[in-house]
Every structure is written in structure tokens, then in C-alpha cells.
N, C-alpha and C positions, 0 to 999 in steps of 0.2 A: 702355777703350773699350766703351761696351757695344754689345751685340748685337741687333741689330734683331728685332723677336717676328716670327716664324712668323704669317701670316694663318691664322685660324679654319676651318674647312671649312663651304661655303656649300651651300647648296641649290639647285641649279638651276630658277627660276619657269617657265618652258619645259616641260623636258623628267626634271626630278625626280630626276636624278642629282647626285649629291654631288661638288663638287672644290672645290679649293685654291685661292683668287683673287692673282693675281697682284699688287691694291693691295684697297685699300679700297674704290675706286669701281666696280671690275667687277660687275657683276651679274650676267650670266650665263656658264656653263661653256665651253668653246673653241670651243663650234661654231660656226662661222659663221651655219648655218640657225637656231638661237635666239638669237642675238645680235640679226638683221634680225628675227624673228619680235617680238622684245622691243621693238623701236624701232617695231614696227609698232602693237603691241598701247598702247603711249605715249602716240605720236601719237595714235590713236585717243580712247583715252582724254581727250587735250588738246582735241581737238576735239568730244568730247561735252561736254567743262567748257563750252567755249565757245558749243557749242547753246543749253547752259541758261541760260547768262549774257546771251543774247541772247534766250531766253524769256522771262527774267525779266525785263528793259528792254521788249520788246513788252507782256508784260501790262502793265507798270506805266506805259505809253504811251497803251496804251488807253483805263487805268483815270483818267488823267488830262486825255482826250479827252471820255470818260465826262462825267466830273465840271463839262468847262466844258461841257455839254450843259444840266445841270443847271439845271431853275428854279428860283426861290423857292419854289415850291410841292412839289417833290420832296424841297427839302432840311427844308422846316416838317415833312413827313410823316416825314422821316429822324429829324430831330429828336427828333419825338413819341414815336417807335419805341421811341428810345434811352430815352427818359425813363420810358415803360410799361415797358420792362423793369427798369430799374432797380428803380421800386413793386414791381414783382414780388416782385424780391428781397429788397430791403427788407423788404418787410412779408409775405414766406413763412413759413408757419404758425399766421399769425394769422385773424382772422372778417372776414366781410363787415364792411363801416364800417356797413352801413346796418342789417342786417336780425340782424347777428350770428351768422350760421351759418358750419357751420364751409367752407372754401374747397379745393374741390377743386386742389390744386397739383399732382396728375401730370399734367394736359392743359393743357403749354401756351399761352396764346394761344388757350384754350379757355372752360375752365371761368373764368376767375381775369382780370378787368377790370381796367383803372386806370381808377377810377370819378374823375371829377373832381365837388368840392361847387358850386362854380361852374360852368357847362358851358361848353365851350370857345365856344359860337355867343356866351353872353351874356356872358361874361368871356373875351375871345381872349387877353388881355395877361396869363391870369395861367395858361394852358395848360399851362405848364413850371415852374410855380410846386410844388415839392413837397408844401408844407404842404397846396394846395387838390388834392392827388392820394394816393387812396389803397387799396388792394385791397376788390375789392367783385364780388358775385356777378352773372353776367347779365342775372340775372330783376330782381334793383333797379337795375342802372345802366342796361341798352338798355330794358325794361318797363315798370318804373317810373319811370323816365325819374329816374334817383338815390335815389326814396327818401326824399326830401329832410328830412322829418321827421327821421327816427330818426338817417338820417347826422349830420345837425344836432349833436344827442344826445350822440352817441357820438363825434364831431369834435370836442367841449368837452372830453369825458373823454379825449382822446388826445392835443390840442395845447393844453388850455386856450382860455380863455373870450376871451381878448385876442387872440391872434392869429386864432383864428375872426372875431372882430369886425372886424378889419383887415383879413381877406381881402373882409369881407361890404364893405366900405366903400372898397375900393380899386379907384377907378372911370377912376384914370389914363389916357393913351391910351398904348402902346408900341407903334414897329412893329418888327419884326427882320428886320433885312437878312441875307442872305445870309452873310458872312460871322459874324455872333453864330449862326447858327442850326449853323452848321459847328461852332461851337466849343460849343455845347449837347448837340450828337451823340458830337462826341469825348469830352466830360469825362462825361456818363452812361452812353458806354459802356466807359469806365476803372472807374467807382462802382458799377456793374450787376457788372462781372467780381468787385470787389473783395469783394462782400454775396455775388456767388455761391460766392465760393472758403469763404466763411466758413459759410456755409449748409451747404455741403458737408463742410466739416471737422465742422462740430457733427453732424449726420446721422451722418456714419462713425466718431464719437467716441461716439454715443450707445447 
């Protein structure tokens, strides 16, 4: 027959005294006062889980209160967002498209445009269009209102001759409703994360 093992000697989480637990499941040493102290400390704990469990359903309540708030025109801007960060990234370390100088990239949302070759007033349908989007300096895209020449130029040498021609020539009408403009937001801002992780490995690799 064999002989049942000896429990381990435990640490008391309370009170930091060492004893002998009577099974497996004891957790704390005989006193009564840390035994209630231990279920106190539990409990507590259970009900902070459940604070935050209950935080996190409120914001995410909100956030979808938020959402059907939402016009068309918040989520075209959301859209847009997602799409200029992406170019960002994208095309980080490269020249203006128009004027070819080099592109200040430590100031966000600063120095470093998503210049579009079409402007979104005379071409809306092709806004989100990446080929007609691409990093370009201040002073050409809001000044020079794009630059349009040299963009031109320098657009043939970066996408070829054909598809410039197809952007020039794509007079289409699209409208985007609400929900394509949700799912233009989500997926450029999956493809922004993706060019940024990468951007960033080449950077700390180089």
C-alpha cells in the first residue's frame, strides 16, 4: 500500500508564515483572521474583474452609440484619414511626387501630404484611389494647388504611362455609402499598420 506524500510547506499570502497545509486546496495557515482576510481580499479582487468587465461593455456601448451617430460625412473624413496614413507609410522616405525634394517624415500630419493628382473636388470618385494618391510636400499640394506639371512627370515614372492615362480618363460617377466607406477605414487602417511595422523594422535594422 503506498503511503500518502506529506503536503509541501506553504507560505502563508496573509501573514508570511510558513505551515503544513492540511490538503491541496488550503491556502492559507490556521488562522482564522487570514483565512476571512484571504476571502476578503478574493472577493474583492472578483469584483474589481467585474468593474472592468463592466467598463469595458460601457465603453464599447458607447463606442457603438458613437458610431450610429455617425454621418456619412464623418465616416468619408474617417475614410480619407485612414487612406493618408496609409500613403504615408507607404511611400515613407521617398520625394515630393511633384517638386522632388526630399520629405520631411518626423512631423506627422505636418510636414508630409497625401497629395492627390486628381483633386478630390474635380475627381471625388477616385479620393481613395491609391494610384491618384501619393506623398508630396505642402508648399506643392495646398500652394501650388499639386504642382500639376512636374507631378504629371514624375507620376509616369512611378505608375507608368497607362495607368496615369486611366486615372486622367476615369470620369465615372461612384457614390459611397456608409457602409463601403466603414470598410475603406478598416482595411487602410490594417495596410497603414502593416507598411508601418515594416518601415520600422527596416529603420531599426538599418
Amino acid at each position: 500500500m503506498l503511503k500518502a506524500k506529506t503536503p509541501k510547506p506553504k507560505k502563508c499570502p496573509i501573514c508570511d508564515k510558513e505551515f503544513i497545509p492540511r490538503n491541496t486546496i488550503q491556502k492559507t495557515c490556521f488562522s482564522s483572521s487570514c483565512s476571512l482576510e484571504f476571502v476578503r481580499r478574493q472577493n474583492k479582487l472578483k469584483d474589481e474583474r467585474e468593474q472592468r468587465k463592466q467598463a469595458k461593455l460601457s465603453r464599447a456601448e458607447i463606442r457603438k452609440r458613437k458610431e450610429k451617430l455617425k454621418t456619412a460625412s464623418d465616416w468619408n473624413k474617417e475614410a480619407q484619414s485612414a487612406v493618408n496614413r496609409f500613403i504615408f507609410w507607404r511611400d515613407y522616405g521617398k520625394p515630393c511626387i511633384a517638386c522632388g525634394k526630399p520629405l520631411n517624415y518626423g512631423v506627422r500630419g505636418g510636414a508630409v501630404d497625401a497629395s492627390h493628382y486628381r483633386s478630390r473636388g474635380s475627381a471625388r470618385h477616385l479620393r481613395f484611389n491609391v494610384f491618384n494618391i501619393h506623398a508630396g510636400c505642402v508648399r506643392c499640394n495646398r500652394e501650388l494647388s499639386g504642382n500639376i506639371i512636374p507631378y504629371r512627370i514624375n507620376l509616369i515614372e512611378k505608375i507608368g504611362i497607362e495607368r496615369v492615362e486611366r486615372l486622367e480618363h476615369d470620369n465615372s460617377t461612384r457614390r459611397f455609402d456608409i457602409e463601403y466607406l466603414k470598410r475603406v477605414k478598416s482595411i487602410f487602417t490594417r495596410r497603414a499598420r502593416h507598411y508601418e511595422k515594416l518601415r520600422k523594422r527596416y529603420l531599426e535594422a538599418a
